[in-house]
Structures are given as C-alpha cells and as structure tokens.
C-alpha positions, 0 to 999 in steps of 0.5 A: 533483529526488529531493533537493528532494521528500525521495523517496529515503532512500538513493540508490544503484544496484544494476545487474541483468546479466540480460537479461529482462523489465524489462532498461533499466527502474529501479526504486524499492524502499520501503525496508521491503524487504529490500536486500542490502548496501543499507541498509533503515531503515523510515523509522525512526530504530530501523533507521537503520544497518541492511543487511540480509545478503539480499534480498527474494524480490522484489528478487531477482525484479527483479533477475533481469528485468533491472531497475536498482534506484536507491534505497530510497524514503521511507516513513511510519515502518514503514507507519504513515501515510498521508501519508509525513510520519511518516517520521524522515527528513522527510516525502515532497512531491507531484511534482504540487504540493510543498506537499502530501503524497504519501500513504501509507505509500508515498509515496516509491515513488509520488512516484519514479514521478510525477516521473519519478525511476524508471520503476517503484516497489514498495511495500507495501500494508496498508491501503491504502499503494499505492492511496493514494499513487497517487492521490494523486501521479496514477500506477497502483498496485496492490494484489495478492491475498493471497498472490500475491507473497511477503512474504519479505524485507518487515520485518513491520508487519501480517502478516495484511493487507499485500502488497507492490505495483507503482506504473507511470504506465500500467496495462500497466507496473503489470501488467507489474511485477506478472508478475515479482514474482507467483508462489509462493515456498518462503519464504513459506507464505502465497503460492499457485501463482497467477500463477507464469505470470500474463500481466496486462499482456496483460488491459490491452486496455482491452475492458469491453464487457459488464463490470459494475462495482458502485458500493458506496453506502458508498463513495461518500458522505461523498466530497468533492463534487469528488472524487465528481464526477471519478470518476461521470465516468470511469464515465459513460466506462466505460459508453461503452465498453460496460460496465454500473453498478449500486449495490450496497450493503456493511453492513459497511464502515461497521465496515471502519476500526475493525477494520482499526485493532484488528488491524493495531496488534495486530499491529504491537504483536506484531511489533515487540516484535523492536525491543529495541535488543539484536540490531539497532536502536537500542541502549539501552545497558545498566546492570543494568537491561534494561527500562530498557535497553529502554524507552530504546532503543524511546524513542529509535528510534520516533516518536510515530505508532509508539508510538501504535499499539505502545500501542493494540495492546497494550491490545487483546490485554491479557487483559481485552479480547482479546475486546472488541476483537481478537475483534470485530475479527475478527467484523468482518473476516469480515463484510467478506469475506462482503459482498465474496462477495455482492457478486461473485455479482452484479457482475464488479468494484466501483468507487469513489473511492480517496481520499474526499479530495484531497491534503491540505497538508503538516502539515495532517493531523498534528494529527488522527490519527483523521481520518486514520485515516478517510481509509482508509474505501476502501481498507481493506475491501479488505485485511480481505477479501484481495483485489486492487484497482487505483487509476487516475488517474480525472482532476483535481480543481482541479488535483490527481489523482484516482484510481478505485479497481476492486476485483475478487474473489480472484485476478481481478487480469486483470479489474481490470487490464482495466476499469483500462485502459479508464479510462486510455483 
C-alpha cells in the first residue's frame, strides 16, 4: 500500500534492542531527520545519495525506547510545501481518498500513520507542517513549544520557527511519542529542562470540566462553511463535557502569513547556502569557474518551489530592504506573541479549525503558490509565537477529515493534550 500512496522514500527497518517505552511500535521518521547509515534526502534531488554518519537526537531517543524505525517518510522538498507534491520523488496520496493531497510538509509521516503503514510518525513542523498533514489524512499531530525536543540532526529550513513533532491515531500515542523525544539536550542550545521527565500521555484524561477554550474570530472566518461547521460541532461536545467557549479576538494575525513568509524563506535563503555541490549534493562539476559550478549544481538539485523561496528571501535580507521586509517581519512576529500573551491571561487555550480548507485534489494547488501560502493562516501564528499546539480529528466533512486545532501557552502541552482528548472522546 506504502508503494501505491508514494509514503516512503527509502523503506527500510532499523531494529531497537531496547526494552522501553515504544518496544513493539514502528515508527516512520520524515526523511529531513537525520538517520545513521540511513540515507536522508530532504525530498530533494540536491540530497539524493546523501547518509548521514549519526543520528538525530531524536532517533537516538526512539531507538533507546525501543522503537522500529521502518522508513524515511515523503516530504515537500526540504519543508517547503504544504501538500508533499513539491517532493523530487512524487507527490504523497491521501490514505483517506488517493486523489488528493496529504498536506504538508510532512505528508509522508501523516499518510504512514492514516494507512497504517507505521504505528507512529515524526515529522517537522515550521509553519504548520505536523498540524496540516494530520488533519488532513484524519490522525493527531502535534506541534510542541520551541525548544522542548531538540532540533539536532533535523537539515535546517527555518531555524527560528520549526520543531520537530509526533503524529499517532490517538491523542495518548501522540503524547506518549512526545514523552520519549521532550527533554533538553546538550547539542542543541535552544532546548529547555522541560519535559526531561514530562508525563503528557497521562494529561489525556479527556477532563475539560472548567476549561475555558477562546475561540479567535480571525480564525474562523473566511473557513470553509463545512469546515466551520465540523468544528462549532466538536465544540458544542466539548462544552457538554463542562468546558467553557468565548470569543476572543488576535489583530495580529491578520499580518500572521506575511511575516511568517519573510522570515522563513530568509532563513531558508541563509540556511541553504550550504547546498553548493562541493562538500555534499549534487555536484556541478568544475571547469575554471566556481560560480558556474555553483549555479549548475543549485539548477540541478532544487525545484522550483526551493528556488522561489531561496530568491524571495535573499531579496528580503538585501541591504536596501532588510528594513523593509525582515525588520517589519520581525515588528510583526512580536505583535503575534503579544496578542497570544493577552489572549492566555483570559482563557486556558484557544481552538480553531486547523486547515480553513479540505483536502484539496492532486495538482490543484500547484498552479497558485499564494494561495497555498494562505492556507497556513491557522497554523503559522502558532510558530511566530513558539508555542505548542495540537491538531485532532474534529469529524468528516463530505467525507473527508477535519481537524481542530487547540493551541495552549508555552510549555502547556499537558493542557492541550487534555482538552484534545476529550475531543476524541
């Protein structure tokens, strides 16, 4: 079935003789994670042959619970996507009905878990590349705090934003993934003492009793009507179980998409500089001329969504216009965390629909890159501000999956974990 959905770029088991937590439970890693002797290419033709020589802090982890890696799972093209058709390996189908997309980035790890080619799936989320996929495919996806799980081993796309998360069909799996992979870690400076001996899977008690969920008007409108209509009635269940909705409102978020872009492909432009074709990657061969060498490798190993974005983020951190665009992406990003601040002194977490749209078909959204940039108008806020948020199957819509999305204040994955459980419930 993995064949028929392209879910795999490489399929191959790496076995785990130790006895812990996840001993029995395969696992399927997004192959932008670093795999020892496990060849990692990024969805990208730039990386094709290339093995890293260690692993991820988070592989080791999994293979210290026990886990069966079974795979290194398709992806849009080093994160760059949002519906795993930007991939130089093909694009990723919907377990849930093959003629559309999975989402994005990490569409391959979602699709493993939906068809249940892996019991659980890690992938990356950047600006909203675990959250997306899962609602689309119908599993749990989480995206953690900044700097709870390391970001060693993971090939960089978006420094600043992007963590690495857990997709399960359940909120306790997902959580439980995220107990083995939380913690500190000396070789990322960007991680905390958070979660070095988290419980989440024991939060998914499914007791909202008291909770109350702040619905963000921005979020809600301009959503599909079916779409909005799955996920009012998943909260009219949670309020059933005790918990308490209000409005709120976030003024920034409105300025969430565009400064979410600006900095994220400045970063990409920054971070895949280290793609020249002369210490790994594709070679561009040399003949006197390095920039030529150069231009030639780069041509020949990234695709046009790459390419897009390595130009527009260039051209925003150019000397006349770092000010004009990184600056006031930057402005905004602060705006974004101060409104989340606000919004937290009132409620205990906020909800909304995670994708505004269903699934779309294969090779429908190719044709329009902006508009699949505002597809992310839901989830990217979440990554400006750091924060922790949760995408659980909320019900269908004409038959296709439609996740609701709980996001919680720093460090509250417990609280999400909860509300989210009583969603499944």
């Amino acid at each position: 079935m993995s064949a028929d959905l392209n879910i795999f770029v490489t399929e191959e088991t790496l076995d785990s003789d130790a006895d812990g937590p996840l001993s029995g439970k395969t696992v399927a890693v997004k192959d932008n994670i670093s795999t020892e002797g496990l060849r990692t290419t990024c969805g990208s033709a730039m990386l094709d042959d290339y093995v890293p020589p260690y692993d991820a802090t988070v592989v080791e982890r999994l293979k210290n619970a026990g886990a069966t890696i079974v795979g290194k799972a398709n992806m849009d093209e080093f994160g760059m996507g949002s519906t795993t058709e930007t991939s130089a390996f093909g694009a990723t189908k919907n377990p849930v009905d093959p003629e559309r997309v999975p989402g994005g980035s990490s569409g391959g790890s979602a699709a493993a878990v939906a068809a249940g080619e892996a019991d659980l799936a890690l992938g990356t989320d950047t600006g909203g590349s675990v959250r997306n996929p899962a609602a689309f495919c119908g599993v749990v996806g989480i995206k953690p705090t900044y700097g709870l799980v390391s970001r060693y081993g993971l090939v960089a796309y978006a420094n600043s934003l992007e963590q690495i998360g857990p997709f399960a069909p359940t909120v306790e799996e997902a959580a439980e993934l995220l107990d083995v992979i939380a913690g500190p870690d000396a070789n990322d400076a960007t991680t905390h003492d958070e979660g070095a001996d988290s419980d989440y899977a024991s939060a998914a008690d499914g007791d909202v009793d008291g909770l109350t969920i702040g619905v963000p008007t921005e979020l809600v409108e301009g959503a599909d009507d079916r779409v909005v209509e799955t996920f009012e009635a998943a909260l009219s269940d949670l309020e059933a179980q005790g918990a308490e909705t209000t409005e709120v409102s976030l003024e920034s978020v409105g300025h969430a998409v565009q400064a979410y872009y600006v900095i994220a492909m400045s970063e990409a432009s920054s971070n895949l500089a280290r793609f020249d074709g002369v210490r790994y990657g594709k070679s561009g061969g040399y003949d006197g001329n390095w920039n030529e060498s150069f231009a030639r490798a780069r041509e020949e190993g990234f695709g046009a969504e790459v390419k897009r974005r390595v130009l527009l983020g260039t051209y925003a951190l150019s000397a006349g216009y770092h000010d004009k665009y990184y600056k006031k992406a930057q402005d905004a990003r602060a705006w974004v965390a101060q409104d989340f601040d606000a919004a937290f002194e009132e409620v205990d977490v906020l909800a909304s629909p995670t994708m505004p749209v269903l699934p779309p078909k294969l090779g429908e959204s190719l044709d329009d890159p902006l508009q699949l940039y505002l597809t992310d108008a839901n989830t990217v806020p979440v990554n400006l501000a750091n924060l922790p948020a949760i995408s659980v199957p909320a019900g269908e819509a004409e038959g296709l999956p439609v996740g609701l999305q709980l996001i919680g204040p720093k460090f509250g994955e417990e609280t999400i974990v909860r509300a989210a459980s009583a969603v499944e419930n």
